[in-house]
MARMARSE-277377 format. One record per residue: residue number from 1; x, y, z of N, C-alpha, C, CB in turn; residue in three letters. Coordinates in steps of 0.001 Angstrom, whole numbers, plus 500000, padded with zeros to 6 digits. Atoms other than C-alpha are relative to their C-alpha. Glycine has a CB too. Layout:
N
    k    n.c1    n.c2    n.c3   ca.c1   ca.c2   ca.c3    c.c1    c.c2    c.c3   cb.c1   cb.c2   cb.c3    r
  NUM       X       Y       Z       X       Y       Z       X       Y       Z       X       Y       Z  ALA
...
//
This chain:
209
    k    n.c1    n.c2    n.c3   ca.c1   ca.c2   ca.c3    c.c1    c.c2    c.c3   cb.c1   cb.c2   cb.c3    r
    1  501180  499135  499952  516773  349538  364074  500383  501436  500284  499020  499508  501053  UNK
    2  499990  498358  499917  518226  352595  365530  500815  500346  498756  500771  500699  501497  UNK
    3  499697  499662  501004  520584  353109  362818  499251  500653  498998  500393  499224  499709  UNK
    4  500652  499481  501476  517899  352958  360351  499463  501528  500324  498508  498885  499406  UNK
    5  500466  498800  499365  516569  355806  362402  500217  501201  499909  500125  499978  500887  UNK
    6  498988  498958  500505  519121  357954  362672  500418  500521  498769  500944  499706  500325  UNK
    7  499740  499818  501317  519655  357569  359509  499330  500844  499194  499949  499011  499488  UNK
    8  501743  499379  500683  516243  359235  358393  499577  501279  500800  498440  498680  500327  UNK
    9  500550  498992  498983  516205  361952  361297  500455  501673  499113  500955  499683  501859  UNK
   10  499613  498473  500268  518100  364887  359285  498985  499647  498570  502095  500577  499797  UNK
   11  500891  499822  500927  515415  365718  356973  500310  500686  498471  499116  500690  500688  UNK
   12  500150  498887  500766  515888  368764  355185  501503  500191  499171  499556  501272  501004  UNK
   13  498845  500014  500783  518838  369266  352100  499852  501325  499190  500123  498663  499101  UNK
   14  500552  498920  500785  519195  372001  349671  500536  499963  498484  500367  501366  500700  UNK
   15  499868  500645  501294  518721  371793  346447  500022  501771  498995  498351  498614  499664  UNK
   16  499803  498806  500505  518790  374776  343577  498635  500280  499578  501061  500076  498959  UNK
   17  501377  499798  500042  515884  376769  343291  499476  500113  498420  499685  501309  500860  UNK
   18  499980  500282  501377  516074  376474  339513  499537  498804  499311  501108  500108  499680  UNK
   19  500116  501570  500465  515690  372907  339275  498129  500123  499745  500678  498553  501593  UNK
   20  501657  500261  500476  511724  371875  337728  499395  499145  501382  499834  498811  498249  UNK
   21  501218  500312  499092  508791  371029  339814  499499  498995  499914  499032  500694  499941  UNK
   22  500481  501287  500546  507079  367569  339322  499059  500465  500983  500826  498443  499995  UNK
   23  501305  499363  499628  503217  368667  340410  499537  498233  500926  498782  500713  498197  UNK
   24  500671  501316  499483  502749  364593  341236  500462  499840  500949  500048  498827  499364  UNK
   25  499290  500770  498858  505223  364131  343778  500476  500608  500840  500927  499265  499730  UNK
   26  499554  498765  499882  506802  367258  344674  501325  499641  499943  499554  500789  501145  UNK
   27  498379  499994  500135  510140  365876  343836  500362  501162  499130  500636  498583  499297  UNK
   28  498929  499020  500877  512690  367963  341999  501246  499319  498907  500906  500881  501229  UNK
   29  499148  500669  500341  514551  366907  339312  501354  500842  500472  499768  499669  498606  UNK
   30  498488  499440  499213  518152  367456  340805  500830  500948  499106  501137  498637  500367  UNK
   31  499173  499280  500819  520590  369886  339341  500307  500704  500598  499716  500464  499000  UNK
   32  498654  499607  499292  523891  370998  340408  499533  501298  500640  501407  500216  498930  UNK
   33  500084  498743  500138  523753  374064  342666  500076  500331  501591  498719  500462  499133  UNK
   34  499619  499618  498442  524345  376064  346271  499020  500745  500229  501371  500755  500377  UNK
   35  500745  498800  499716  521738  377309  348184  500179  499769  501516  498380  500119  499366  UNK
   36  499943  499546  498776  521501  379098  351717  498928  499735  500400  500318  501179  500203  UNK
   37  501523  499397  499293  518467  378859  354270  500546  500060  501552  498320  498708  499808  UNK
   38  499842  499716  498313  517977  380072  357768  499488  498826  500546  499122  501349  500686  UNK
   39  500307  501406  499668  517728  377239  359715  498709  500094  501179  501509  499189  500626  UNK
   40  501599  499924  499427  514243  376071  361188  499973  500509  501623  499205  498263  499921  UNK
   41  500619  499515  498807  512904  377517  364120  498605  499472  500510  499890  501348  499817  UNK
   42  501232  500324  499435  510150  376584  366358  498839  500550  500682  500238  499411  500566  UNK
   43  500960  499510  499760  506587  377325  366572  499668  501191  501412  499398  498890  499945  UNK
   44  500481  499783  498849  505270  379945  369223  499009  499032  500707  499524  501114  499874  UNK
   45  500138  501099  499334  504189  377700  371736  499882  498540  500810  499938  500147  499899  UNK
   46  499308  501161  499511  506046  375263  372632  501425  499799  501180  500364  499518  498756  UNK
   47  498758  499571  498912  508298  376482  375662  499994  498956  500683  499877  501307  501004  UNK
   48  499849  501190  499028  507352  373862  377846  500053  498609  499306  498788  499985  501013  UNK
   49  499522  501275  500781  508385  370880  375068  501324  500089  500149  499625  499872  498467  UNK
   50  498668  500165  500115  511707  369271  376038  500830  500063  498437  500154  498715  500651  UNK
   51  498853  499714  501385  514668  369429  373346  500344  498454  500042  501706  501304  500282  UNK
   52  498918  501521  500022  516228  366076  372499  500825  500515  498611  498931  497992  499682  UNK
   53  498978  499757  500656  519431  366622  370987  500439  499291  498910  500769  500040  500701  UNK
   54  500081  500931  500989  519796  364510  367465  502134  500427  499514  498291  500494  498564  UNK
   55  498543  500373  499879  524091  364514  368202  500658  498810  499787  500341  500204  501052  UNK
   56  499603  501584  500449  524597  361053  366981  500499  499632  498693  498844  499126  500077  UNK
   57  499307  500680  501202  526521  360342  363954  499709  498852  499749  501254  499929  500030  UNK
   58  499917  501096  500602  526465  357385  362347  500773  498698  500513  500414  500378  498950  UNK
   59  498805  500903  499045  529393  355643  364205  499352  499599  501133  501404  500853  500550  UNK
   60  500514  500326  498833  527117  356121  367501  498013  500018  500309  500854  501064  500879  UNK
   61  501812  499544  500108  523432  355559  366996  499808  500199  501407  498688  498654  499338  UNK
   62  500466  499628  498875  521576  357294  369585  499165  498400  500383  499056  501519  499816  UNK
   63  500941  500821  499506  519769  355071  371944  499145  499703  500725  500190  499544  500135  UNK
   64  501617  499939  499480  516862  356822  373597  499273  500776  499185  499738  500604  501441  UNK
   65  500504  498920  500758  515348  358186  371061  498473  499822  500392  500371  499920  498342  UNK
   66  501232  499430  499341  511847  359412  372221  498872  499698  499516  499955  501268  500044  UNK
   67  501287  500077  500979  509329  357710  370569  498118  499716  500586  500475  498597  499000  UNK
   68  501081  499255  498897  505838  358938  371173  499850  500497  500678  499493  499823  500508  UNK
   69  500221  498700  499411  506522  362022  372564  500259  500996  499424  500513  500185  500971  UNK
   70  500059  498792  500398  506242  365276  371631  501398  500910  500488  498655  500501  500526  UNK
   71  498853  499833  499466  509630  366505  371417  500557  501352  498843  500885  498417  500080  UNK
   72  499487  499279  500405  511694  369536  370503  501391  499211  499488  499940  501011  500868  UNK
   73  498666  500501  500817  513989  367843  367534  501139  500737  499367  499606  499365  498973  UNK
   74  499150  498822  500577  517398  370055  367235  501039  498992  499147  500845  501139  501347  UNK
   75  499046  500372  501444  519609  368948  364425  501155  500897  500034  499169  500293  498412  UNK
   76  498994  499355  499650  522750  370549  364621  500556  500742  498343  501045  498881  500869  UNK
   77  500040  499029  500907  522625  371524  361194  498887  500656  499390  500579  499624  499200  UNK
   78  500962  499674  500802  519308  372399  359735  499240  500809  501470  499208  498568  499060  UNK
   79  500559  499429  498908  518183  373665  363468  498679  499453  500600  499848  501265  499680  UNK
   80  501324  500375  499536  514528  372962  365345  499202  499418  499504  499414  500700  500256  UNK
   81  500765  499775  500756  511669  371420  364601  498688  498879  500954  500644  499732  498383  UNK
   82  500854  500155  499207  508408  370322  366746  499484  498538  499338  499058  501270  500129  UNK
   83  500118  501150  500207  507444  366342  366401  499875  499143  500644  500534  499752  499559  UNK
   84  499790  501327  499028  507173  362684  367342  500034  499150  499052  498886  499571  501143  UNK
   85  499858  501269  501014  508256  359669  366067  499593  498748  500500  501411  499756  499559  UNK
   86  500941  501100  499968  506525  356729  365712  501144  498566  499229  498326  500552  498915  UNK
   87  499057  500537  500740  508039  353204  365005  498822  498606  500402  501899  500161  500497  UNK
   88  500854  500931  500079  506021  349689  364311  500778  498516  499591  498940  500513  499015  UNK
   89  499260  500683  500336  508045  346843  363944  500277  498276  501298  501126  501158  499739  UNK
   90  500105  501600  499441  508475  342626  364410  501577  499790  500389  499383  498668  498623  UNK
   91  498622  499426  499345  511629  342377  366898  500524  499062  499661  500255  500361  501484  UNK
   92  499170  500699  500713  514720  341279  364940  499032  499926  498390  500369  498463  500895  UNK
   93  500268  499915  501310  512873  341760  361958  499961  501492  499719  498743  499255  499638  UNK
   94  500411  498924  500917  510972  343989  359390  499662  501257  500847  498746  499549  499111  UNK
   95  501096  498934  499770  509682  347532  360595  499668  501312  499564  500003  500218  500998  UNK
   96  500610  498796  500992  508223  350524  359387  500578  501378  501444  497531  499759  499551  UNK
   97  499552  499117  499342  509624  353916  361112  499203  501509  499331  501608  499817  499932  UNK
   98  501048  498575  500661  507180  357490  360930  500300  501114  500944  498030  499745  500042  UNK
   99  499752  498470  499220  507648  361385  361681  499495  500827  499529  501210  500583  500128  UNK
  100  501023  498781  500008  505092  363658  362377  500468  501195  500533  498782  499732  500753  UNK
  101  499783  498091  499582  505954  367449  361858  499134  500780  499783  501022  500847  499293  UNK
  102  501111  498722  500599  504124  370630  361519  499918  500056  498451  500549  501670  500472  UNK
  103  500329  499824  501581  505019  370987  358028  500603  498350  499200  501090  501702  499281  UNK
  104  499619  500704  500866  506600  367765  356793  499428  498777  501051  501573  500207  499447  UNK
  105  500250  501533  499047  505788  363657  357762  500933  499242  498831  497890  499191  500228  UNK
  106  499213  500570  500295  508352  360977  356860  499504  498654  500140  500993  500384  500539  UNK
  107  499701  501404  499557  508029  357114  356498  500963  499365  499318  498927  499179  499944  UNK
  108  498823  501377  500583  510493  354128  355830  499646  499297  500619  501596  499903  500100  UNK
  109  499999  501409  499691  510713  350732  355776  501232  499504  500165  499380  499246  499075  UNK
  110  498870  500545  499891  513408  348430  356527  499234  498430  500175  501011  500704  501246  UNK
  111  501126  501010  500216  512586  344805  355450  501329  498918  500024  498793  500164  498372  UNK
  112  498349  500920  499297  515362  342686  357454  499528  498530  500119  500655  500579  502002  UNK
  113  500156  501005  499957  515310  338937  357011  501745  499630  500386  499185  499550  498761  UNK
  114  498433  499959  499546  518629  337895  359078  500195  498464  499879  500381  500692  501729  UNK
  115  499269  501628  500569  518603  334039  357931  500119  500305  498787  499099  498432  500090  UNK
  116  499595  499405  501071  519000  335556  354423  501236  500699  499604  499262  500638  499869  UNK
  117  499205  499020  500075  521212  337809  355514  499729  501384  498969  501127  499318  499719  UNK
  118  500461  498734  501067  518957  340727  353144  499703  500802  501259  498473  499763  498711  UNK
  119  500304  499098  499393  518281  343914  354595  499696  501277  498657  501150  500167  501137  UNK
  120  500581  499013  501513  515789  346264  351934  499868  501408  500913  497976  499373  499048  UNK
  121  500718  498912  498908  515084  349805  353003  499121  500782  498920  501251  501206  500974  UNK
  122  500895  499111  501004  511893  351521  351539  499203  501287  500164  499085  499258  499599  UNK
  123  500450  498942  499665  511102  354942  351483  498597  500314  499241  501033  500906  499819  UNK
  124  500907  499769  500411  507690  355471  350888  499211  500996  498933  499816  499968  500764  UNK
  125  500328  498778  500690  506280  357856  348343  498549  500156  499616  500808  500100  498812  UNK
  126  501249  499413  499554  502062  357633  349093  499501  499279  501153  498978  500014  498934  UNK
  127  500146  500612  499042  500601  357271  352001  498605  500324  499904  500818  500264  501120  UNK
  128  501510  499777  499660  496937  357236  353157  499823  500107  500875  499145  499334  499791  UNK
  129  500295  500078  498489  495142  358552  356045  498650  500144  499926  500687  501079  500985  UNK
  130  501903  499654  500064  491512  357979  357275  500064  501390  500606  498710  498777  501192  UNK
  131  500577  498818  499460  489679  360759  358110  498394  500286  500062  500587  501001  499264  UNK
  132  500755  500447  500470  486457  360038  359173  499160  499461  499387  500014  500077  500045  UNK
  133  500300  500989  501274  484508  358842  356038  500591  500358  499282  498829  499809  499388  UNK
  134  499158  499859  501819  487147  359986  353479  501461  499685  500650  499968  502117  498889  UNK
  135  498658  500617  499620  490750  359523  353739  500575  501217  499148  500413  498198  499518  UNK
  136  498801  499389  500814  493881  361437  352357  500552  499488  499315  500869  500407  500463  UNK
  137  499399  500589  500704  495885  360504  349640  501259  500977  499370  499044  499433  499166  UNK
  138  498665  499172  499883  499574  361977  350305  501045  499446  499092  500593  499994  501493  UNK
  139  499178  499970  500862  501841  362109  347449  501489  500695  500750  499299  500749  498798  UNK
  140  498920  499393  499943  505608  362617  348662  501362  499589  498822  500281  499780  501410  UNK
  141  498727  500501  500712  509091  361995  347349  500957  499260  501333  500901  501501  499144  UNK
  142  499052  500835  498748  512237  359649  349580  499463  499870  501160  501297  500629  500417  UNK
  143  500586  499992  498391  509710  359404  352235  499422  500485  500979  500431  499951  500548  UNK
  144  500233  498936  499272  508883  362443  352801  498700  500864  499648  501155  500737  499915  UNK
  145  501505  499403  500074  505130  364144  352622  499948  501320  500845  498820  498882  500639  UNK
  146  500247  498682  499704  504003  367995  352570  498918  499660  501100  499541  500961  498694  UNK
  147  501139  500462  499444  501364  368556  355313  499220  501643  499785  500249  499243  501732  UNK
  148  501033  498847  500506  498449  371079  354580  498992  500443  501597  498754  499157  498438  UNK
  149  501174  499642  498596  495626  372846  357060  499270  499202  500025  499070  501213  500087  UNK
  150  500958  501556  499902  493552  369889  356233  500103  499127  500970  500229  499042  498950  UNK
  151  500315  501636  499569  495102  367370  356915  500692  500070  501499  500894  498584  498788  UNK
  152  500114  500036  498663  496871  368838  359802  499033  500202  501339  500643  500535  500069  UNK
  153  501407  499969  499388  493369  369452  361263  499344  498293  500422  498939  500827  498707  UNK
  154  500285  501392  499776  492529  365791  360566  500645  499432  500944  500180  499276  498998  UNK
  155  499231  500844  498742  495160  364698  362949  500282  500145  500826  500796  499604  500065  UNK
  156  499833  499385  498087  495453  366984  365507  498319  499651  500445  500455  502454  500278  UNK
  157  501775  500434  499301  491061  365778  366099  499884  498775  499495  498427  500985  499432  UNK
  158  500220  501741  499714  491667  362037  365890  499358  499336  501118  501247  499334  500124  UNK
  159  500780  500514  498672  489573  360083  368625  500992  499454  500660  498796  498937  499853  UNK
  160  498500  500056  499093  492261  360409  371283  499368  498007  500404  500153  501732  502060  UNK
  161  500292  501169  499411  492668  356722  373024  500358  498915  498838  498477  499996  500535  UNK
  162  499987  500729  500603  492792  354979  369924  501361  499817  498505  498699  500151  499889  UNK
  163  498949  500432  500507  495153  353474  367723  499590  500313  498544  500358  498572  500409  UNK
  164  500895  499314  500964  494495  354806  363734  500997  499351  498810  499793  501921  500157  UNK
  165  498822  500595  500911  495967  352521  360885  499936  500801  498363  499711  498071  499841  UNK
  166  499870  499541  501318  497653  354277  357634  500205  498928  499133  501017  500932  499856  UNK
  167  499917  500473  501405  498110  352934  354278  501240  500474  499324  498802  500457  499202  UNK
  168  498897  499825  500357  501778  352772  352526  500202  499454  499027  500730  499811  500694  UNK
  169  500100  500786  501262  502845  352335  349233  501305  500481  499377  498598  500290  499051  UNK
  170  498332  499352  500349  506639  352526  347877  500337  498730  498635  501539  499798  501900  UNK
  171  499376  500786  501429  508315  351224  344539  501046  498826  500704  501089  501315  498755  UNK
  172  500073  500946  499627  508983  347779  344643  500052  499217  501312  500484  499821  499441  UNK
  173  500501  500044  498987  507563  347368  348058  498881  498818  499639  499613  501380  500453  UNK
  174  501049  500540  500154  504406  345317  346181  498832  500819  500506  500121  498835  500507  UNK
  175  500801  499874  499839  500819  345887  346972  500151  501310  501340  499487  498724  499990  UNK
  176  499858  499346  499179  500267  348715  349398  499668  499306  501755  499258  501051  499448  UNK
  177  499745  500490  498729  500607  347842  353394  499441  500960  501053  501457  499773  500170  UNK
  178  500497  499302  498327  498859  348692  356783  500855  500659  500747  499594  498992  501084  UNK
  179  499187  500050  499108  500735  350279  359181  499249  500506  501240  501167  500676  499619  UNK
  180  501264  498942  498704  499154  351431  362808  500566  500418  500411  499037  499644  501171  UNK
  181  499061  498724  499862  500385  354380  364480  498759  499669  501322  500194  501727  498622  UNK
  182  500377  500434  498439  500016  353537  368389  499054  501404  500104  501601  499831  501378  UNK
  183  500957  499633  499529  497581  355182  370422  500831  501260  500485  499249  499029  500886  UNK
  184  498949  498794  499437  500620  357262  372078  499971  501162  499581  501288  499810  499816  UNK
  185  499701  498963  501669  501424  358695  368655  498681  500852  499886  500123  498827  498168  UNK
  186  501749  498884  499537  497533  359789  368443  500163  500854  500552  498791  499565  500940  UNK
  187  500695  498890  498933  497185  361700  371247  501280  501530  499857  499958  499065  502131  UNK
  188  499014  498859  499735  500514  363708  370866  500276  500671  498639  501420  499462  500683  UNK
  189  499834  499153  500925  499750  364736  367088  498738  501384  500180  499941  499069  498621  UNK
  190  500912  499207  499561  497037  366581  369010  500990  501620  500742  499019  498926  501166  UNK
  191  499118  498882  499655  499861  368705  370541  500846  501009  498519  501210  499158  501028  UNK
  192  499571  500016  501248  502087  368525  367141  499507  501133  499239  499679  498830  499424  UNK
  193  501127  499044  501068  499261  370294  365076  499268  501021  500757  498698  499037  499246  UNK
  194  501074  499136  499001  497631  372706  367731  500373  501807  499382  500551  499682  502220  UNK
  195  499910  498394  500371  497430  376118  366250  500803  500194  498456  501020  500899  501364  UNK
  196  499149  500447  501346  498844  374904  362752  499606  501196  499087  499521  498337  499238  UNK
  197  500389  498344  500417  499466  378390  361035  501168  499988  498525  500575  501565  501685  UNK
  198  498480  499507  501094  502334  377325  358264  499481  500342  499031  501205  498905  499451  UNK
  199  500904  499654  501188  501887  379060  354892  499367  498500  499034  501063  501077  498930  UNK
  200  500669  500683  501162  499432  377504  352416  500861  498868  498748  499422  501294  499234  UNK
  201  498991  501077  500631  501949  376222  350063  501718  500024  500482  499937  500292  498289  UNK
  202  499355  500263  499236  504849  374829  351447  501621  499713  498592  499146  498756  501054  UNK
  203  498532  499729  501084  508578  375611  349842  500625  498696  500164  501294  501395  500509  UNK
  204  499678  501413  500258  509748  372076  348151  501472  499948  500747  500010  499587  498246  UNK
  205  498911  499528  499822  513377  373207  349159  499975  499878  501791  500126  501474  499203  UNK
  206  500145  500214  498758  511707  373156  352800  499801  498511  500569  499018  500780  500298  UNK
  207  500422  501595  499821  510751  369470  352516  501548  499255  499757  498619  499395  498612  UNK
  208  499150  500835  500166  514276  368524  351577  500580  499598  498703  499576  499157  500524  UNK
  209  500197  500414  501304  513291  367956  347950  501208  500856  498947  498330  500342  499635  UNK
//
């Protein structure tokens, strides 16, 4: 489980700003190329959010990683970035792993049957969120989903206390799947999203894509 974790925590890659746009997904078709960015920085207002240090290679999965709290995530290459991660899962089995940022949200699956000896991993590419009587319908790419003034509005004024189940849907995954996002998680995308000021459209190149 932590592995898969770790595995999924460095987000952001860089791709060439040349490469085409796909309007459905916001993927990119790939093509060869070097680009620079300044590495992320974090929101005004968040001095008093601890740092947790994401120093774990692969060789040593971390093993407190902070889930359901509102945490200052530093990456040692891509730099800062304000969040909490969420994780839902049947112990020694299957579970679903989620990360709520200001500008980006992430899910995967990992679909472990250990008398089989299979282990699937599925990165999601739409997700759904209620929102009072309508819902969202988030188009990403490897897992990874833009977030807008909308919908970060929708989730920073969720009815604190309560537990709020999304909707997941990934290639050959089958039929789309529940997932619930603890009560914890709730209350601390209320911090997450508080004063949510990123530009309007959000640079694909910033998502990772």
């Amino acid at each position: 489980m932590i592995i898969a974790v770790a595995a999924f925590l460095p987000l952001v890659s860089s791709l060439s700003s040349k490469a085409q746009f796909n309007d459905q997904t916001l993927c990119k078709r790939r093509t060869v190329g070097i680009e620079k960015y300044k590495k992320l920085a974090v929101a005004d207002g968040y001095d008093n959010v601890e740092t947790y240090m994401m120093d774990s290679d692969f060789r040593k999965p971390a093993k407190d990683i902070p889930w359901s709290e509102t945490k200052v995530l530093e990456d040692p290459v891509i730099g800062e970035r304000v969040g909490v991660l969420d994780r839902n899962y049947i112990p020694g089995a299957s579970r679903i792993h989620t990360g709520w940022f200001r500008n980006l949200i992430f899910a995967v699956g990992v679909d472990y049957h250990p008398q089989l000896g299979v282990t699937r991993r599925y990165e999601f590419d739409v997700m759904m969120v209620p929102s009072g009587d309508s819902y969202f319908v988030m188009r990403g790419c490897d897992g990874r989903f833009p977030v807008t003034e909308e919908l970060a509005n929708a989730l920073r004024t969720q009815p604190p206390g309560k537990n709020v189940f999304i909707k997941l849907y990934a290639e050959g995954f089958g039929g789309g799947i529940l997932n619930q996002i603890g009560a914890g998680t709730v209350k601390e995308w209320s911090k997450v999203y508080a004063n949510w000021d990123q530009p309007s459209t959000v640079k694909p190149s910033e998502l990772g894509f």
